[in-house]
FIZADO-639577 format. One line per 5 residues: number of its first residue (from 1); their letters; for each residue y, x, z of N, C-alpha, C. Coordinates in nm, 3 decimals. Example, Ala and Ser with C-alpha at 12.3 -4.5 7.8 and 13.67 -1.06 7.14 Angstrom:
% residues 2
1 = as = -0.569:1.319:0.780:-0.450:1.230:0.780:-0.330:1.320:0.780; -0.225:1.285:0.708:-0.106:1.367:0.714:0.003:1.290:0.787;
//
This chain:
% residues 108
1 = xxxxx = 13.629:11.619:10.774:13.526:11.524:10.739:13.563:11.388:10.794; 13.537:11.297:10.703:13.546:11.140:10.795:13.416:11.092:10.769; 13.376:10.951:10.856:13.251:10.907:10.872:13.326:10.759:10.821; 13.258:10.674:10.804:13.263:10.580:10.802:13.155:10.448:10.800; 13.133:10.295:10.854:13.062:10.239:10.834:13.080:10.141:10.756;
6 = xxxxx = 12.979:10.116:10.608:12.994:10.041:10.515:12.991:9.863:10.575; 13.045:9.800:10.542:12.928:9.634:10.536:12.979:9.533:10.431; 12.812:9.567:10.411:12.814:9.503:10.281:12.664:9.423:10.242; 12.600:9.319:10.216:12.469:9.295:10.162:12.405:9.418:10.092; 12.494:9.451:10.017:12.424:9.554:9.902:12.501:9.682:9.935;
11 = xxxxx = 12.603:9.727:10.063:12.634:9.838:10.063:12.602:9.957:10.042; 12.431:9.988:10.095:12.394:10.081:10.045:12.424:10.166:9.883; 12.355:10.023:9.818:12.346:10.041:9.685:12.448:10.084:9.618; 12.526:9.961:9.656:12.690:9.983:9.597:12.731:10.124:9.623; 12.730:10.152:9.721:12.799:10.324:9.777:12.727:10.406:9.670;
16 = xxxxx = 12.589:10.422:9.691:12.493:10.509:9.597:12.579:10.508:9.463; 12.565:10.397:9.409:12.621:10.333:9.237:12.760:10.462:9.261; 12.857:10.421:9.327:12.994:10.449:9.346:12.960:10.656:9.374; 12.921:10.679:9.445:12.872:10.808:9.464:12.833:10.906:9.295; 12.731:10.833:9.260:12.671:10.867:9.149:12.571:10.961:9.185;
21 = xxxxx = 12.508:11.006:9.087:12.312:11.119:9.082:12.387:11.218:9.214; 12.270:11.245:9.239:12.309:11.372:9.365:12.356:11.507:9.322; 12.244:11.519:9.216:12.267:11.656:9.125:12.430:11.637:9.076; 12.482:11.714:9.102:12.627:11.736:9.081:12.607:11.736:8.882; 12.546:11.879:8.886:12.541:11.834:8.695:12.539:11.778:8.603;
26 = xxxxx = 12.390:11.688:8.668:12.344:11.553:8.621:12.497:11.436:8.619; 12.565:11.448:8.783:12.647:11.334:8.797:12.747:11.392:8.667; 12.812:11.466:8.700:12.924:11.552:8.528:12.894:11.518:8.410; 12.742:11.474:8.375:12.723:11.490:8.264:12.695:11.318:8.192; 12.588:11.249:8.347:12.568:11.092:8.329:12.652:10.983:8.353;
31 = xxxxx = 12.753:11.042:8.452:12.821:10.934:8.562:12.943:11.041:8.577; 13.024:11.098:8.478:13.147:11.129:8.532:13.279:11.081:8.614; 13.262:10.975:8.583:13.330:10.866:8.672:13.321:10.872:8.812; 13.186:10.891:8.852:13.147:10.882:8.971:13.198:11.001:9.057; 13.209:10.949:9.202:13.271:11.052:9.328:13.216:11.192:9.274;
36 = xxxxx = 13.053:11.175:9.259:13.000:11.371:9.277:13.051:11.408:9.156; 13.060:11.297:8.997:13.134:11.346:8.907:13.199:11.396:8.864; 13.281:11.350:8.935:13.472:11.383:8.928:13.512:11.478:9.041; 13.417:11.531:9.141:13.505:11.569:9.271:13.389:11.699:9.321; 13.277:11.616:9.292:13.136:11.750:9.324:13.126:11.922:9.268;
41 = xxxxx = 13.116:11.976:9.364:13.132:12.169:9.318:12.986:12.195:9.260; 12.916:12.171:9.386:12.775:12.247:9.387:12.714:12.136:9.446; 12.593:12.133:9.426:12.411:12.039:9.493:12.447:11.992:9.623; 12.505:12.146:9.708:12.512:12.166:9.860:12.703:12.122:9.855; 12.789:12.118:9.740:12.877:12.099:9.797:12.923:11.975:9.724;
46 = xxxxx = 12.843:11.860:9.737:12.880:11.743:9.623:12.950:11.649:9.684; 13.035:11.662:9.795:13.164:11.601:9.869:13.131:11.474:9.879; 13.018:11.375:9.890:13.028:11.256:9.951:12.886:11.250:9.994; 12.831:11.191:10.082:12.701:11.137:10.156:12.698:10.973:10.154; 12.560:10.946:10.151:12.548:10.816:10.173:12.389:10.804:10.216;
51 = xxxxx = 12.392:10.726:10.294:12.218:10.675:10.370:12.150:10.651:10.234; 12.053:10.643:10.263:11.957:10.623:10.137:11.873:10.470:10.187; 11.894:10.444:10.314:11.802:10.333:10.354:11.904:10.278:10.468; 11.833:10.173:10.511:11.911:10.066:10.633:11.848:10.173:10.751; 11.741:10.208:10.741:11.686:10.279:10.848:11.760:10.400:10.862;
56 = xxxxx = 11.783:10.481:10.755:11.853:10.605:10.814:12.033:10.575:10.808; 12.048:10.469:10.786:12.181:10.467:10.769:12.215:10.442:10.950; 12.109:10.334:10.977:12.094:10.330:11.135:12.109:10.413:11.239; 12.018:10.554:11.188:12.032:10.675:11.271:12.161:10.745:11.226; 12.199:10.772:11.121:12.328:10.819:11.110:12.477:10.750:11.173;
61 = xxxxx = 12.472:10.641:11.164:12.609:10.553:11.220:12.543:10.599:11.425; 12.427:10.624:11.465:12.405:10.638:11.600:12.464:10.747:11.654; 12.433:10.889:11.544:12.481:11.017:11.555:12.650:11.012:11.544; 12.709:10.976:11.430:12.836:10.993:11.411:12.910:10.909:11.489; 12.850:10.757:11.574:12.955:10.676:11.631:12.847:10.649:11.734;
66 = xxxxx = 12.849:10.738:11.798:12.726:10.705:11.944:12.816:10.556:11.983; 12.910:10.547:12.048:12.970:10.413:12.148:12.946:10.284:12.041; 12.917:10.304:11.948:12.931:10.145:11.828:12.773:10.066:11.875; 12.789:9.943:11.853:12.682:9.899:11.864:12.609:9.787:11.744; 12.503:9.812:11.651:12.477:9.709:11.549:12.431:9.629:11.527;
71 = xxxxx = 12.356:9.600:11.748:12.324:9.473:11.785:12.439:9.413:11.800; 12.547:9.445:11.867:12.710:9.393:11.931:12.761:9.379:11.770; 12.748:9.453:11.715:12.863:9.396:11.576:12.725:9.305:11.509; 12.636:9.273:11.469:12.564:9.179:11.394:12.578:9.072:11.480; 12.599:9.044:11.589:12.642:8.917:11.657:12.731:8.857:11.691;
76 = xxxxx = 12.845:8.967:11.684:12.973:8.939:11.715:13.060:8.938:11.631; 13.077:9.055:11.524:13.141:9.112:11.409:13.117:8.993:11.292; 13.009:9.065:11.250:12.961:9.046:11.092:12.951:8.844:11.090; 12.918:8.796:11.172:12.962:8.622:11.168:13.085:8.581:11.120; 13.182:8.680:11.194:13.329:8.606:11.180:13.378:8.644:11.015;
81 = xxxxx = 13.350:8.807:10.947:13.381:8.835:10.852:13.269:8.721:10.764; 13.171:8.725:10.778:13.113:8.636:10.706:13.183:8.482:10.658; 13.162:8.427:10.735:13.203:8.297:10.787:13.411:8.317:10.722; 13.435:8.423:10.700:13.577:8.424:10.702:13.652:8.424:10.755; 13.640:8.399:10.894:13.745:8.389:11.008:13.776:8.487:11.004;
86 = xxxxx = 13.779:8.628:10.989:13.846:8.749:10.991:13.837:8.851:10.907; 13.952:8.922:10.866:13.953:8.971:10.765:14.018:9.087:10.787; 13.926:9.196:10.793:13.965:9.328:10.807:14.111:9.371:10.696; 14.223:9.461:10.787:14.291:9.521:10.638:14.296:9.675:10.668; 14.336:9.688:10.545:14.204:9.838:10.510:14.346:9.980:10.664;
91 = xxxxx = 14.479:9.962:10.620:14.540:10.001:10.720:14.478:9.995:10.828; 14.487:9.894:10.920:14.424:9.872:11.007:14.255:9.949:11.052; 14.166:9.947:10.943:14.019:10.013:10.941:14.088:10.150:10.962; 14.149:10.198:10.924:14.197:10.349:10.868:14.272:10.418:11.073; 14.320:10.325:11.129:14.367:10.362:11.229:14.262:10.345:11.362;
96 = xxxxx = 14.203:10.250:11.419:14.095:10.203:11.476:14.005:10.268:11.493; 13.924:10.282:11.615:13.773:10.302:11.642:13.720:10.207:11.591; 13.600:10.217:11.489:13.505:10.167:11.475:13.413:10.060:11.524; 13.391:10.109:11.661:13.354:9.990:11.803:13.450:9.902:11.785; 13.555:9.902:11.785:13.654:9.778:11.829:13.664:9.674:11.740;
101 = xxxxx = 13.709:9.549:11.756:13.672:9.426:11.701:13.808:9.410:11.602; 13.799:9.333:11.488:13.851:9.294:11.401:14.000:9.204:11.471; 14.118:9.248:11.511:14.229:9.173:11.467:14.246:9.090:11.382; 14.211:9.111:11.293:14.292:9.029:11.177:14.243:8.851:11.190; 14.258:8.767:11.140:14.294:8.629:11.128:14.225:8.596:11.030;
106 = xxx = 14.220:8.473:11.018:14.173:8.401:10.895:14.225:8.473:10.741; 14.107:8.426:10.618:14.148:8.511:10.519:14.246:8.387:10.431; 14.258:8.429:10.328:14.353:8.351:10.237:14.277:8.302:10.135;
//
């Protein structure tokens, strides 16, 4: 299993969109394209999760990455990616704890 934390304005959504219907069938039949589409077995085995809200996405990133913090990254983090001064690369995300701060440099 991997965990991961989205950021995005609309991440939720976007993930949901990208995920597709929960119902595995439904996704096969409306949204084949989509992750549960293309990749989903069963209801219980539809191979991707996503928060449904900012609130439970909150408690889930607490459970899966107790040491992260989303007061410490909304003040520290999410400015610089904003603003552009730093620019995550996806290598880099892929190797890293989560907690730890963005390397990367200005974007292009």
């Amino acid at each position: 299993m991997r965990a991961y934390i989205l950021a995005h304005k609309e991440a939720i959504s976007l993930w949901r969109s990208l995920m597709g219907p929960t119902k595995v069938f439904r996704a096969q039949h409306t949204d084949p394209e989509s992750i549960r589409g293309s990749f989903g077995l069963t209801d219980t085995r539809n191979t991707v999760h996503g928060s449904d809200s900012a609130a439970s996405a909150s408690k889930e990133i607490a459970f899966f990455f107790p040491e992260f913090s989303e007061a410490a990254w909304y003040e520290h983090e999410e400015p610089r990616l904003r603003d552009r001064l730093a620019c995550p690369d996806a290598e880099e995300a892929l190797r890293r704890e989560p907690w730890e701060g963005w390397t990367g440099t200005g974007c292009r």
